[in-house]
N, C-alpha and C positions, 0 to 999 in steps of 0.2 A: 442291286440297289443298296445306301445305306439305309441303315434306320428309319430315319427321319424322309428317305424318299418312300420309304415303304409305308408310315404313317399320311405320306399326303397321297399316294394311291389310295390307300383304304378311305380316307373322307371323300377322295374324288366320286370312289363308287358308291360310297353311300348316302350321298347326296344328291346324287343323279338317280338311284334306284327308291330310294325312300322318300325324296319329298319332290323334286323335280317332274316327277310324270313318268319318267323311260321305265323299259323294263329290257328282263336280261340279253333279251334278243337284238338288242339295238343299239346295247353298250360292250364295246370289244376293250378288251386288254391289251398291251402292249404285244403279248402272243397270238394273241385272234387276230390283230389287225391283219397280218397275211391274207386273211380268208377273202379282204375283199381287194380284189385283182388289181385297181390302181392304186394302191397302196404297194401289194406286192412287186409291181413291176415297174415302180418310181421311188419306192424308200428303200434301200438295200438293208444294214444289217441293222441301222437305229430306226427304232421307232417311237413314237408319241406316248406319252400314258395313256391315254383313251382314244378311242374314238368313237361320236355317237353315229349311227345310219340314222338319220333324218328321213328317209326316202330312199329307193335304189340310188337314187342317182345324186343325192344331195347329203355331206357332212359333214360333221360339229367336232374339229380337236382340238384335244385337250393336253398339254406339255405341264409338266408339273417340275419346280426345285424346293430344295431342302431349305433353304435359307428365306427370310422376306425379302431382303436385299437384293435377290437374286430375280425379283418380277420382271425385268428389263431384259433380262437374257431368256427366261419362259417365255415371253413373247416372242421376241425376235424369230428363237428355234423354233414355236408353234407356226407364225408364218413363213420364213423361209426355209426351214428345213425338213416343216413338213406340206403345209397346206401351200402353196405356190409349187411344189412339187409336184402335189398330185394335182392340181389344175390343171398341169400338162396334158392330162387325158383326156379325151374328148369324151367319155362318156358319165364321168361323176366330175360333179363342183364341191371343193370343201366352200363353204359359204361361211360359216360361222368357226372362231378359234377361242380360246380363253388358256391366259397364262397361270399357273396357279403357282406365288413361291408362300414358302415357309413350313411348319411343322406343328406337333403337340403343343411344344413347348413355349412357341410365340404366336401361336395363330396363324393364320394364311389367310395371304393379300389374294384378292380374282380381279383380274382384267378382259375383258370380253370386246370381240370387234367382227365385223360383219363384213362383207365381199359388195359393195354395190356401185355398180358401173365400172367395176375392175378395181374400185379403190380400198382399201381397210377402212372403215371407220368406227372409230369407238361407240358402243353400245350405251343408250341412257334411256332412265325408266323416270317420266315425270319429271326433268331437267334434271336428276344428278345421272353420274355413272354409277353403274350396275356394281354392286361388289360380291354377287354370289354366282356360283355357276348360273347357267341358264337353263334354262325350264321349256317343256314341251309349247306349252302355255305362252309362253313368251316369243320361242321359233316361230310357232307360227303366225302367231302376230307382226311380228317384221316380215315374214314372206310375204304375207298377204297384202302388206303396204308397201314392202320395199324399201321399208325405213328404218335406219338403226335408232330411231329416236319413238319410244313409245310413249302416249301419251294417254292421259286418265286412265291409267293403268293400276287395279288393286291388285293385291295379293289376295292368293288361293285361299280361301278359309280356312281348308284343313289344312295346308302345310302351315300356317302361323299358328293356329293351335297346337299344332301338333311342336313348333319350336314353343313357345307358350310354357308348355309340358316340360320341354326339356328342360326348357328355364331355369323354372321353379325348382327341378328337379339337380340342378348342375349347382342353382345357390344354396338348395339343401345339404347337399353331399361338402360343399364351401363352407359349413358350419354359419351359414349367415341365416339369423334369425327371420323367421316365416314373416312378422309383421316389418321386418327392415327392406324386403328386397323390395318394394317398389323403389325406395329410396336411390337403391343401387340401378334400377332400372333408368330412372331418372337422371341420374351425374353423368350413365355410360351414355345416354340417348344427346345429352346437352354438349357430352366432351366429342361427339359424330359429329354436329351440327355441320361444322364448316367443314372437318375432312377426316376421312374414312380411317388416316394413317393415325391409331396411339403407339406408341410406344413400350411394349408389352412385358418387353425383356427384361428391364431394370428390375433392381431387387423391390421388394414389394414397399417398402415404404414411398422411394421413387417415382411407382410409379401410381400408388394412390393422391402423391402430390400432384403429379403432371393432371391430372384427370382433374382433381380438384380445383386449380388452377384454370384448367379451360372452362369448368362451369364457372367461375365467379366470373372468368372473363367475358364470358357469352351474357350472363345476367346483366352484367354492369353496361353492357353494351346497349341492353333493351331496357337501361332504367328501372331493374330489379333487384337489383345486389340484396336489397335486404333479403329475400327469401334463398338465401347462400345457406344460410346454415339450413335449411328444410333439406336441400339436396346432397351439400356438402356427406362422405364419406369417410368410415375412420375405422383402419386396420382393429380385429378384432384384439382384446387386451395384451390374449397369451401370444407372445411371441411363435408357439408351438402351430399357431394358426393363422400364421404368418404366410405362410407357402401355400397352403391349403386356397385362404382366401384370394390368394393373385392366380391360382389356378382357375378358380371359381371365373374371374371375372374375364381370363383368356379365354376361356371357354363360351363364356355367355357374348363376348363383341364377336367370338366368330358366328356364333348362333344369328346375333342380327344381322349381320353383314351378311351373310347367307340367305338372309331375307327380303336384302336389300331397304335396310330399314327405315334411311334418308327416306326413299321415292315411298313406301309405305303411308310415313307419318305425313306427307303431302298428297296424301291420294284422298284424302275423305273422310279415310276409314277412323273413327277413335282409336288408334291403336293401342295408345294406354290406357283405355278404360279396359279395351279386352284383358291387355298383360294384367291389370288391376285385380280386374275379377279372379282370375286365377291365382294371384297370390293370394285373395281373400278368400278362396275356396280355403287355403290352407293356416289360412291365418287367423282372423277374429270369425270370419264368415261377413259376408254381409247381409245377411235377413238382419244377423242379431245389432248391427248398429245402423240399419236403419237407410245403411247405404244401396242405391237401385240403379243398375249398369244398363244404358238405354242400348237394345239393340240400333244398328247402325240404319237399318229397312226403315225403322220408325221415325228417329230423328231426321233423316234424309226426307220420309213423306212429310210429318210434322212444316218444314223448311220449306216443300211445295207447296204444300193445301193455303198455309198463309200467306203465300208472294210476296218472302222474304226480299225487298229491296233495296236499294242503296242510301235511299233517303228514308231507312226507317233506321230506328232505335231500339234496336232488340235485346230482353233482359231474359237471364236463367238466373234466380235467388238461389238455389240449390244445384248450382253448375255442376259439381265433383271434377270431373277431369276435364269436364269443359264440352262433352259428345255434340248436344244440341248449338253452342255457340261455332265450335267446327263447322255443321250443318248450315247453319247462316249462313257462315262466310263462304262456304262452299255453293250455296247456292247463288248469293250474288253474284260470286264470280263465273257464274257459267252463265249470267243472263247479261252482267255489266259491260260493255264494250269500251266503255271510257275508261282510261288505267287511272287517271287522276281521280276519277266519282270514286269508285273500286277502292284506293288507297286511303281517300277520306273516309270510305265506310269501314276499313281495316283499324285506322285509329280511332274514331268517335262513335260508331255505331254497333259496338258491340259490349254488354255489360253481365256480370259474372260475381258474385259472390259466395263463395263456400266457407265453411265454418274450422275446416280441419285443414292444418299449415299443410301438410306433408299431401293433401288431394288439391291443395290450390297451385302447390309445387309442379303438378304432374299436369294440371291445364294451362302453365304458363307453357312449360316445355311445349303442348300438344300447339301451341298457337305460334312459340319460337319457329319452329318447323316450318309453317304457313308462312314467315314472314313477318307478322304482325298480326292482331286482334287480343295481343298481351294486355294491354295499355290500361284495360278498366276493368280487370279479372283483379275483384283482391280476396281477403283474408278479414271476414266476419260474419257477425248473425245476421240477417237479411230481416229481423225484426226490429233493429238495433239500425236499420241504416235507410237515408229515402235520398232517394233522387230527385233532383231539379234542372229543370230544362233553363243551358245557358247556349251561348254562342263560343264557336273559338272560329275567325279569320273566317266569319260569315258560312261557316257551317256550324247546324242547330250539333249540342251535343248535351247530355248528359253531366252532371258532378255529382258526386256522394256528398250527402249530411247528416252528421250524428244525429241533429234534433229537428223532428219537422215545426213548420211555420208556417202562418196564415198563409203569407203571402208566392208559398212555394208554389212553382209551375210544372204542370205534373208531364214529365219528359218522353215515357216507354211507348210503343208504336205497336211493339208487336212481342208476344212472352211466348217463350219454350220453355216446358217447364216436367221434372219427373221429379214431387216433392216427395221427401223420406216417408217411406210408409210409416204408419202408426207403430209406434211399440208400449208392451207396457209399462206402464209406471212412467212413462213418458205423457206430459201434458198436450204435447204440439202435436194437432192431431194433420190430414193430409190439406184439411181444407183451409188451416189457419196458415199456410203458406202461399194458397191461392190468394186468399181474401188482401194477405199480403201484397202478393203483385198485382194485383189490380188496385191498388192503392198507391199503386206507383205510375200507371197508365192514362193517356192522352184520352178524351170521348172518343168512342169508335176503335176504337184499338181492338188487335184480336189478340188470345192468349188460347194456348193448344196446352193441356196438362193431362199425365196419366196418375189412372186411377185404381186400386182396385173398384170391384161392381160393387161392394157391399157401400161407399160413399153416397152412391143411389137409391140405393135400396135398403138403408137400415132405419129407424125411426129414432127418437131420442134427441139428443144434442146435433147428429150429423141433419134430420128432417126440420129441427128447426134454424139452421143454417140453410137449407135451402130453399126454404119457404119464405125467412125471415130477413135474410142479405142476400144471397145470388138470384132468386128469381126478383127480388121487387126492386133490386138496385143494375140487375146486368140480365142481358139477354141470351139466352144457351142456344147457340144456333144446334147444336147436334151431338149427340155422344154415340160415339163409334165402336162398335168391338173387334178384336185384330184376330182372326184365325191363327190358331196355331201352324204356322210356316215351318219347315224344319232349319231353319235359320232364327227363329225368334223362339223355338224349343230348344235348342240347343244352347243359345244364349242365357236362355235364363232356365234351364236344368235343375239348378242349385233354391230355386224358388219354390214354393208353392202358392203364389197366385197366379192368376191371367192378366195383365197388361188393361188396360183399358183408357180410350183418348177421348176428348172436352173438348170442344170447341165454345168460347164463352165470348161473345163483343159486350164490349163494356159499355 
């Protein structure tokens, strides 16, 4: 092997052993491959870089090149020169193949395709193609259906933590400031949108323009351009950090591409609220500004319990990355069968305000992904701004206004809301951002907010807020407390309080 083949063996197997599911017993080497007899007795002296056993009788190979350029010939050799080979046998099927070209130094492209009714067909996870090897997890999801096309498909918890980790850990080593990498998380996530191929090689100036370039393109396209510079990227000063930082960011597109991060970011899940939190683990923290990262369990309930629907008008004043307005749209869309209702509720019925440019940044992105629910996500104080219910092309919608008026008509249907916990020396305490959106909502409207329990339960200014405006002006249908799950412990680890949800109709 050269080098550079020897480098895309060594990720092939660590990728397949550390996040993908296999273990050693089921992933062979180009010298192991022998062991299993239709291999030996239909591949003569070449053989594939991996092979996985699936099953006695059922496998997954893997042909690797040293170049990216070279994806189209990885393929080819993986099906004909190995896997239609061994088909010949009658007692094992390769079912599953993936091309893998390129190296350290440029990243590496994955192409994945599957065996069904005799034909290859390319592999896709939530309408994009797969760009990382394939996972136990995933095999057997296409067995089970017989479909190379998987559908509502999340990612593994821990293997995204566990990239997450590496992340953080790849833009540290990159000399890129703890509080900058969402930033960088953001441009790379924007410059993926439409296709998985950047351009890696170019000298680093090069290629922080091409990257730059496709985020304003993508903004401008969704009638965002202004928020370019929140995302926009820029080579660190010293030239000496020049190399370093385009290492960084090689590093970190194979990370997500290995995550498949397209089908990810359309799966549900916040993903950049998770990658968020973890650069805040290492960054300002978030207790200390105030910021609170909704597990994904919660916001998903949240989304059912109120029967999020296409003719409602849903507001988060404290969106951050946007977790709960994802959760909307996620929900109508699994209840809406009309694509035209669905596409009016993506433009008009979703609204978002956060205070900090560089988290509004990161829920435009999370909604680019979806498609649409960008459109009325902005950039300010949610005490500073009120909503009035207007019309566009005979659907009711929402508009922002700096100053409220007698005669405003009060627009919201239905609030998701996790407002910044109290801090000290801080005036805005949790509840003056309730009292907020419900000063934005329709009679009858529901709004669902987390709390800590001491909101409840403490006497003072918080007892006469609720004596004095929430019980004599609005009705508590119910206050909920969430057991510690080890998904909503794990989540929020970095915390010291308990989560706790509101249900309030106004």
């Amino acid at each position: 092997m050269s080098r550079s083949e020897v480098h895309a063996y060594n990720y092939i197997y660590k990728e397949l052993l550390q996040r993908k599911g296999w273990n050693e017993n089921e992933v062979f080497t180009q010298q192991e491959c022998q062991r299993i007899p239709a291999i030996a007795k239909h591949i003569k002296n070449k053989r594939p870089e991996n092979v996985v056993q699936i099953s006695s009788n059922t496998l997954y190979v893997i042909e690797a090149k040293n170049e990216r350029n070279k994806i189209v010939q990885a393929l080819r050799e993986a099906e004909k020169d190995y896997s239609d080979k061994i088909n010949k046998d009658k007692s094992v099927k390769t079912k599953f193949y993936s091309g893998v070209a390129g190296n350290d130094k440029e990243g590496f492209i994955v192409k994945s395709k599957y065996l069904k009714a005799g034909s290859w067909e390319t592999i896709t996870e939530n309408g994009f193609e797969v760009t990382g090897l394939l996972s136990k997890k995933q095999i057997e999801l296409i067995l089970s259906s017989d479909s190379p096309n998987l559908i509502d498909f999340e990612i593994d918890e821990k293997e995204f933590l566990l990239a997450a980790e590496n992340i953080n850990q790849i833009l540290h080593n990159g000399a890129i400031n703890k509080d900058y990498r969402a930033r960088v998380i953001s441009a790379l996530l924007l410059a993926l949108v439409q296709s998985p191929n950047l351009e890696l090689d170019d000298n680093p100036v090069l290629m922080v323009d091409a990257i730059n370039s496709r985020v304003e393109l993508m903004l401008k396209k969704h009638n965002k351009q202004e928020f370019a510079r929140f995302i926009k990227i820029d080579l660190p000063s010293s030239e000496d950090n020049h190399v370093k930082f385009k290492e960084a960011v090689v590093l970190t597109v194979q990370e997500l591409l290995e995550l498949n991060i397209r089908s990810a970011m359309k799966s549900g899940k916040d993903v950049l609220g998770k990658f968020y939190e973890v650069f805040l683990k290492y960054g300002n923290g978030a207790k200390e500004i105030g910021i609170v990262l909704t597990p994904r369990h919660i916001t998903r309930f949240s989304a059912k319990i109120l029967d999020i629907n296409s003719d409602d008008l849903v507001y988060d004043p404290t969106c951050g990355t946007g977790g709960f307005l994802v959760a909307a749209l996620d929900e109508v869309g699994r209840k809406e069968k009309n694509i035209k209702k669905f596409d009016l509720f993506k433009k008009y019925g979703i609204y978002g305000i956060e205070q900090q440019d560089p988290v509004v940044a990161l829920a435009l992105v999370n909604m680019i992904f979806r498609g649409d629910g960008k459109n009325n996500i902005i950039e300010g104080n949610c005490f500073n701004k009120y909503l009035n219910l207007s019309t566009k092309g005979g659907k009711l919608k929402a508009e922002y206004m700096d100053k409220d008026s007698e005669d405003r008509v009060l627009p919201i249907t239905k609030v998701l809301m996790n407002p910044p916990f109290a801090q000290k020396g801080n005036n805005e305490k949790e509840y003056d951002f309730v009292q907020c959106a419900l000063e934005q909502m329709q009679d009858d409207g529901l709004l669902f907010a987390i709390f800590p329990m001491s909101v409840f339960l403490k006497g003072g200014s918080l007892l006469t807020w609720r004596k004095e405006y929430l019980l004599r002006n609005h009705t508590l249908l119910s206050v909920l407390t969430f057991p510690r799950s080890e998904e909503h412990t794990s989540e929020l680890q970095s915390h010291s309080f308990i989560s706790y949800a509101v249900f309030c109709l106004k």
